[in-house]
N, C-alpha and C positions, 0 to 999 in steps of 0.2 A: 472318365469321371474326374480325373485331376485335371483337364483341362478344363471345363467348367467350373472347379475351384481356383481357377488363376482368374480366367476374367471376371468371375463375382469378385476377385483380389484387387481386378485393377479398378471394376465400376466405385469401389468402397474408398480405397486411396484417395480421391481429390475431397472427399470429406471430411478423412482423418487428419489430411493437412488443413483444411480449411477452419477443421475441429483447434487444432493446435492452434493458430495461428488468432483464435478466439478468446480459448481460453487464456493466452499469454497478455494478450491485450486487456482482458479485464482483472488478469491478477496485477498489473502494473497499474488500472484505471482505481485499484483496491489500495494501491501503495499511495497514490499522491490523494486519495480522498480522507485516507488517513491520517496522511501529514498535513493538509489541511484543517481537520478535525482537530486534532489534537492543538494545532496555533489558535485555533479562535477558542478552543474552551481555554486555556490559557488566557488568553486574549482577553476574554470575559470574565474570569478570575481575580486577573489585575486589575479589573475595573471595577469589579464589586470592592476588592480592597481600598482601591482608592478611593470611595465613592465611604465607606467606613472610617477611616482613618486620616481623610482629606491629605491626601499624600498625590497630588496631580498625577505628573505622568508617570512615578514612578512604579509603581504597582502597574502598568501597563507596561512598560521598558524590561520589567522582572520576569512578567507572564513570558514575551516574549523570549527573552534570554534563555530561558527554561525549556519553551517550548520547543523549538527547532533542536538542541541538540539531545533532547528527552524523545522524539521523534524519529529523528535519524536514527538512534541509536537503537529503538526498537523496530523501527525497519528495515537496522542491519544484520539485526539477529533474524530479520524472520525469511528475509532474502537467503543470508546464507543458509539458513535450515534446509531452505528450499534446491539450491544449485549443488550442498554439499550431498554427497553419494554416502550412503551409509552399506559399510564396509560388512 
């Protein structure tokens, strides 16, 4: 009987790696769609302000500025949530 519970073990292995190797790919495809997101709603932001307060590029230079390390920084906290081992 334990022999036939190894090779149902080994039939199931190429898909629990295949499984992983899936899910790491769309948790990383999840990080840059986000840091994405986040630049253009920013993006658009500054552009609505500009477009109120005829302030040209600068409410676009601002969004930006904002954007990327307001990003980063929440998907360094959500990374590390992730890699960190809870004790």
């Amino acid at each position: 009987m334990e022999k036939h519970d190894d090779t149902k073990q080994q039939k199931r292995r190429p898909f629990a790696v295949a499984f992983r190797y899936i899910w790491a790919a769309s948790y990383f495809m999840g990080i840059g769609i986000y840091l994405a997101t986040t630049v253009v709603v920013c993006l658009w932001l500054g552009m609505k302000f500009d477009e109120c307060f005829d302030t040209a590029p600068k409410g676009r230079l601002f969004g930006i500025v904002i954007a990327f390390p307001a990003a980063i920084y929440s998907i360094y906290h959500n990374v590390r949530r992730f890699f960190v081992k809870k004790e």
